[in-house]
C-alpha positions as YAML, in Angstrom:
chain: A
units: angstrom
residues:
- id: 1
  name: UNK
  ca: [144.53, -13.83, -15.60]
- id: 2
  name: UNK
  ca: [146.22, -17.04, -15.16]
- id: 3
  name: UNK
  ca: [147.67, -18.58, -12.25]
- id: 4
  name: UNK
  ca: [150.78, -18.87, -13.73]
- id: 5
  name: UNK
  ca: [150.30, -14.86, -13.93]
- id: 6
  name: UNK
  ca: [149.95, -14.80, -10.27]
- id: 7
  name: UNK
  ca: [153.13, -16.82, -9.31]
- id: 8
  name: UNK
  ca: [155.37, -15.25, -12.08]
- id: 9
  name: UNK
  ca: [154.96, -11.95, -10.86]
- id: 10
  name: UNK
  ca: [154.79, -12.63, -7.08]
- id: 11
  name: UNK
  ca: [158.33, -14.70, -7.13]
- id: 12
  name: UNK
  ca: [159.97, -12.36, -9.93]
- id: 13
  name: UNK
  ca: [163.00, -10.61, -7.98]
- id: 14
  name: UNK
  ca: [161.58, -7.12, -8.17]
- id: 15
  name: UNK
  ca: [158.09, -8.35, -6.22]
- id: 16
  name: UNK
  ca: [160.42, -11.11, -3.80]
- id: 17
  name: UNK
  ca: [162.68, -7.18, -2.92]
- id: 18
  name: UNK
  ca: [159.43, -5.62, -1.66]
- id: 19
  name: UNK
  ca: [157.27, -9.05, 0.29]
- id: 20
  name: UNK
  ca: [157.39, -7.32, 3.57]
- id: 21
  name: UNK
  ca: [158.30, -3.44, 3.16]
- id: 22
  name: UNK
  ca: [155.65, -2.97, 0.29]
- id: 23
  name: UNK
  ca: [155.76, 0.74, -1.01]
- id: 24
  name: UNK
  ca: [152.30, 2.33, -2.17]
- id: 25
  name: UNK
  ca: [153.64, 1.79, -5.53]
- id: 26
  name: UNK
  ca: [153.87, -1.95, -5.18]
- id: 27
  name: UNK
  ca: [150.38, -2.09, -3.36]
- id: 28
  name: UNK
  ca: [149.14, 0.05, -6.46]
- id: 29
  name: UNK
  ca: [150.70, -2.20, -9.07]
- id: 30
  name: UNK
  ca: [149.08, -4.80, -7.34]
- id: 31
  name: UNK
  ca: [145.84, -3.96, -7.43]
- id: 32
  name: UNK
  ca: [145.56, -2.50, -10.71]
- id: 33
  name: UNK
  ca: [147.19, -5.48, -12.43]
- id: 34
  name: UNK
  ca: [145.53, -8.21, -10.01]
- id: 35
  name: UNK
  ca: [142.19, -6.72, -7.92]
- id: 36
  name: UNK
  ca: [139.66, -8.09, -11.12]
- id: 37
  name: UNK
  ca: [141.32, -11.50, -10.67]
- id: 38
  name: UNK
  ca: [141.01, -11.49, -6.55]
- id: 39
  name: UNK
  ca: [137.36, -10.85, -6.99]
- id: 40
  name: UNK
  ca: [137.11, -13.85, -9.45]
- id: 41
  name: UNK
  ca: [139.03, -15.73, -6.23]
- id: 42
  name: UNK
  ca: [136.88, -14.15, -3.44]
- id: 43
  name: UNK
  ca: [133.67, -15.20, -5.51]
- id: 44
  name: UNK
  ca: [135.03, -18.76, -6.10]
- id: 45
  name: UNK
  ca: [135.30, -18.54, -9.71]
- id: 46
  name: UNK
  ca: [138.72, -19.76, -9.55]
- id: 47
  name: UNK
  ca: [138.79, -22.94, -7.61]
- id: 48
  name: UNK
  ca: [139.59, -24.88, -10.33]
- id: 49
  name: UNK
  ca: [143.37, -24.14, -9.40]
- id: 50
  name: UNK
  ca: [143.16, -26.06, -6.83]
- id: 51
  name: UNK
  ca: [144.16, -28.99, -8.54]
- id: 52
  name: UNK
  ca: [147.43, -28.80, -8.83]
- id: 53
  name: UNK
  ca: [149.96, -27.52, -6.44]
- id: 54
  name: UNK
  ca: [150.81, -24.52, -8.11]
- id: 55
  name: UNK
  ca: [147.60, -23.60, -8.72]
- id: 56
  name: UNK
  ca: [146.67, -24.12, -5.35]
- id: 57
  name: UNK
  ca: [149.42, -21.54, -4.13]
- id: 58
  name: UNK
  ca: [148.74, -19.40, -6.53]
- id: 59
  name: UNK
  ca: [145.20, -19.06, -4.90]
- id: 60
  name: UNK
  ca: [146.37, -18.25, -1.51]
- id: 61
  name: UNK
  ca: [148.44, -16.04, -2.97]
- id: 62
  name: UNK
  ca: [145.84, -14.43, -3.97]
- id: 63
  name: UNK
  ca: [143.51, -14.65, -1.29]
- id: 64
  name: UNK
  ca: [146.13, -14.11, 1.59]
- id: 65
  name: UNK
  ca: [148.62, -11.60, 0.27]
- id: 66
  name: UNK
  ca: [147.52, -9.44, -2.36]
- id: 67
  name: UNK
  ca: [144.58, -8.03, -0.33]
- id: 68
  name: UNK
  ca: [147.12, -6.97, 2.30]
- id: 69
  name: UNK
  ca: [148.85, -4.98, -0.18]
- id: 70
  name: UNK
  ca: [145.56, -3.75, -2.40]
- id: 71
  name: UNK
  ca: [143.79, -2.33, 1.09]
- id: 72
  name: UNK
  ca: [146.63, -1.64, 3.17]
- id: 73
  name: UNK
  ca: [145.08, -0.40, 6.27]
- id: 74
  name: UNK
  ca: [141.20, -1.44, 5.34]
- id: 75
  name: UNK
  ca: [139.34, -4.09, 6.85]
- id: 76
  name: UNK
  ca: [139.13, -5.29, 3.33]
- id: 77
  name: UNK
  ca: [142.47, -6.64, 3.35]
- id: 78
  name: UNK
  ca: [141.38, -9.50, 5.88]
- id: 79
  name: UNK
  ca: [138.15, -10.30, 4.48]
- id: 80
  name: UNK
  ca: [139.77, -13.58, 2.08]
- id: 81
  name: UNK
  ca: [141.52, -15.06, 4.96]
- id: 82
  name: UNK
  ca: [139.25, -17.88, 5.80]
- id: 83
  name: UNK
  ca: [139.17, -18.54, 2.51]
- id: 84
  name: UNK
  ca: [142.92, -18.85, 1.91]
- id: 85
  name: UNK
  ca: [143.19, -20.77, 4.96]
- id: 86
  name: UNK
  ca: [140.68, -23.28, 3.45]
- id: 87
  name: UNK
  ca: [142.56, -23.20, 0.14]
- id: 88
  name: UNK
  ca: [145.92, -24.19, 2.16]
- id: 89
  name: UNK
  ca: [144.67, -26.70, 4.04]
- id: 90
  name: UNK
  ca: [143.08, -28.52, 1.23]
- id: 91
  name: UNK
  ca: [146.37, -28.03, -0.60]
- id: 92
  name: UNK
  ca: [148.25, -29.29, 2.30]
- id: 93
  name: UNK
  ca: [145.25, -32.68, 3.13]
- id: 94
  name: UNK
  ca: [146.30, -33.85, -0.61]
- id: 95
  name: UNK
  ca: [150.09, -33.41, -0.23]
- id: 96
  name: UNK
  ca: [150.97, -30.44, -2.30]
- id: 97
  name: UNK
  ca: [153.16, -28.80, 0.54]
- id: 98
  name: UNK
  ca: [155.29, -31.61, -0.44]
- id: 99
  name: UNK
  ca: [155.46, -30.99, -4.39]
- id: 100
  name: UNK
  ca: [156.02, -27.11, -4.13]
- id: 101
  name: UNK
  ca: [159.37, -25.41, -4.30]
- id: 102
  name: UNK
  ca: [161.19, -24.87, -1.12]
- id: 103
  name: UNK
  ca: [161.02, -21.44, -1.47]
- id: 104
  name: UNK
  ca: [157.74, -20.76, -2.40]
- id: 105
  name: UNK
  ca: [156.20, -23.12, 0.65]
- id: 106
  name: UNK
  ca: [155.79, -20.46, 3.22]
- id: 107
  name: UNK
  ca: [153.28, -18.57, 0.97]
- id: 108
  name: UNK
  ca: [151.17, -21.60, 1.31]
- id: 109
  name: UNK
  ca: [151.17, -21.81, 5.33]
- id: 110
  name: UNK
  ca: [151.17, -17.86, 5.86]
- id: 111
  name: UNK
  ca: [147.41, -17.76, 5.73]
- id: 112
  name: UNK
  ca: [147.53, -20.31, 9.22]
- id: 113
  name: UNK
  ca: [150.16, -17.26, 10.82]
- id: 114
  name: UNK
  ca: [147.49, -14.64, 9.99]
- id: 115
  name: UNK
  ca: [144.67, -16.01, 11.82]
- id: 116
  name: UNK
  ca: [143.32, -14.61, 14.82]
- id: 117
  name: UNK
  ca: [142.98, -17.86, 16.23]
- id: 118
  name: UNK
  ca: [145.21, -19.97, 18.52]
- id: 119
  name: UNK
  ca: [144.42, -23.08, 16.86]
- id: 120
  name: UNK
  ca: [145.65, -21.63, 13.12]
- id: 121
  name: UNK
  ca: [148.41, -19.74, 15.20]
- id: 122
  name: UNK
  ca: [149.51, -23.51, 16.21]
- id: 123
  name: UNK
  ca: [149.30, -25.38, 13.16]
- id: 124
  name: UNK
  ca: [151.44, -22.31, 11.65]
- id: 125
  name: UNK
  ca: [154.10, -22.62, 14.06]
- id: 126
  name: UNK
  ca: [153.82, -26.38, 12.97]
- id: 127
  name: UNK
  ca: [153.94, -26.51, 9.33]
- id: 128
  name: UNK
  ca: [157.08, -23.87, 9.74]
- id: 129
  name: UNK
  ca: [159.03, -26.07, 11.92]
- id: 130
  name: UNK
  ca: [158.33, -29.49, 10.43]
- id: 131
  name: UNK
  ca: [159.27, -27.84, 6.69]
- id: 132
  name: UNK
  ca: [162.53, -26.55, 8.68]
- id: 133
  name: UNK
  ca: [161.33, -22.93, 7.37]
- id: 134
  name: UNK
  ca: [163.82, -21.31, 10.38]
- id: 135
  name: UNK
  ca: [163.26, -17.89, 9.91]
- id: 136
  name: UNK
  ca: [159.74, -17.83, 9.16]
- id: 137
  name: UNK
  ca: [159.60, -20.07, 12.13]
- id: 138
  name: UNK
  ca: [160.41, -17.04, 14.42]
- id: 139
  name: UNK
  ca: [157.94, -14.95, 12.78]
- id: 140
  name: UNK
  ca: [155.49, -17.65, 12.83]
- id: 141
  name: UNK
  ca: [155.60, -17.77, 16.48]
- id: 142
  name: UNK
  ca: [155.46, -14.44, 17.46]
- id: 143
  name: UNK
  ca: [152.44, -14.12, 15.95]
- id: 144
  name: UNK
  ca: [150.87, -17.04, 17.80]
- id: 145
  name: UNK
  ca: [152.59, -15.49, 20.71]
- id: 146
  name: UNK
  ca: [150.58, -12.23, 20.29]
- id: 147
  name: UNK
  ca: [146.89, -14.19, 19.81]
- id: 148
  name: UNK
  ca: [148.23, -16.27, 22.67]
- id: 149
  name: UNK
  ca: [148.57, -13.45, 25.09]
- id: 150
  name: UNK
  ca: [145.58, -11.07, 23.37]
- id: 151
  name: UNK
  ca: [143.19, -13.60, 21.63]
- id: 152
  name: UNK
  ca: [144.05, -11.48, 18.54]
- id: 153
  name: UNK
  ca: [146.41, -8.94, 16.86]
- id: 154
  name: UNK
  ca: [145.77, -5.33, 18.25]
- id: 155
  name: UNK
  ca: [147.35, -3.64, 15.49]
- id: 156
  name: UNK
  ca: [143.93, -4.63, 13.47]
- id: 157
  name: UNK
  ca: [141.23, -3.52, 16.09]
- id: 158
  name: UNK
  ca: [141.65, 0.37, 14.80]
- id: 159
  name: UNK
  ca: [141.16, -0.96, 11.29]
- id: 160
  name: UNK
  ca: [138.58, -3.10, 12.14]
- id: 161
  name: UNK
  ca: [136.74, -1.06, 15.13]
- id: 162
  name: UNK
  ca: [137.73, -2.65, 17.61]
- id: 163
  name: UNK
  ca: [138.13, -1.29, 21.18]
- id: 164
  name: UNK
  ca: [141.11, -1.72, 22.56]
- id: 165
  name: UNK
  ca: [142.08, -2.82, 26.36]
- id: 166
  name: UNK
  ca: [144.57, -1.05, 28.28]
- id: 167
  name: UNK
  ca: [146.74, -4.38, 28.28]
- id: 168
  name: UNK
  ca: [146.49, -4.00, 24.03]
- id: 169
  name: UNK
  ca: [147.43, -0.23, 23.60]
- id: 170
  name: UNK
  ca: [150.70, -0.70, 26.27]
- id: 171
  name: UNK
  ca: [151.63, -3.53, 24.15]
- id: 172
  name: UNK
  ca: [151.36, -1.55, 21.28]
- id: 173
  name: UNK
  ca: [153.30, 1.57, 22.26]
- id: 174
  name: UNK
  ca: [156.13, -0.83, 23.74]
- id: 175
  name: UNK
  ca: [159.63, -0.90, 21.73]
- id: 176
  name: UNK
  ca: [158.86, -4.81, 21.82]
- id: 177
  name: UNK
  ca: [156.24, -4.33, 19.77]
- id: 178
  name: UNK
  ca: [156.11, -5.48, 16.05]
- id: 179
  name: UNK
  ca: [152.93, -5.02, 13.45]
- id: 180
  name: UNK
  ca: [152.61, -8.71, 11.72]
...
């Protein structure tokens, strides 16, 4: 699978309709088409795409979103983060935030919004403003607003066996609520 692979199908209208209300068939397509060529990514076989820009998004593509969709609901589907954070941030170090489509750059900072810690949560917010990314902006700091306030994101501690404070499960059962 190619990288070009990756980024043809990710940004093709049909995938860009279902980025954040994925349907089991989308998580299914998904993995059947793309789970051999995460593994490659988890196991570093692929870091030769980091040399160019879209290459390099193309990795955290891989490493940051397609897990969520492959193991919705597993502990799985966090287990590449660190390593698409590290892929962004080498991306971003040599400038390719700079050389990548406008509206294909928030794919390479979502990795920072899906950390559990407050120092990715900031550099998220960040990279959203200064690239004058509005929307995602809001989105970027309510998460950091929910690791602020919990030191995490309680919607994962069932997936991930965590125990859950009393603080975390009113939170969770408010209407103010949201699952990032």
């Amino acid at each position: 699978m190619s990288e070009q692979a990756v980024l043809e199908f990710w940004f093709d209208e049909p995938a860009r309709r279902q980025w954040f209300s994925a349907t089991p068939a989308f998580d299914s397509e998904i993995r059947e088409r793309f789970e051999s060529t995460w593994r490659q990514a988890r196991d570093g076989e692929l870091s030769d795409w980091e040399q160019t820009p879209a290459g390099a998004l193309a990795l955290v593509i891989l490493l940051d979103q397609f897990p969520l969709n492959m193991y919705r609901g597993e502990a799985i589907s966090f287990s590449t983060e660190a390593q698409a954070r590290a892929v962004a941030g080498r991306a971003i170090d040599r400038g390719f935030d700079r050389q990548l489509p406008f509206d294909r750059l928030a794919f390479l900072y979502l990795p920072y919004m899906h950390s559990e810690s407050l120092a990715d949560q900031e550099r998220s917010v960040a990279l959203f403003e200064a690239a004058g990314l509005g929307k995602n902006l809001e989105f970027a700091q309510g998460h950091r607003d929910i690791v602020r306030r919990f030191g995490r994101f309680p919607h994962r501690n069932r997936i991930l066996g965590r125990d859950s404070s009393a603080e975390e499960l009113a939170w969770l059962a408010s209407p103010g609520a949201f699952n990032p």
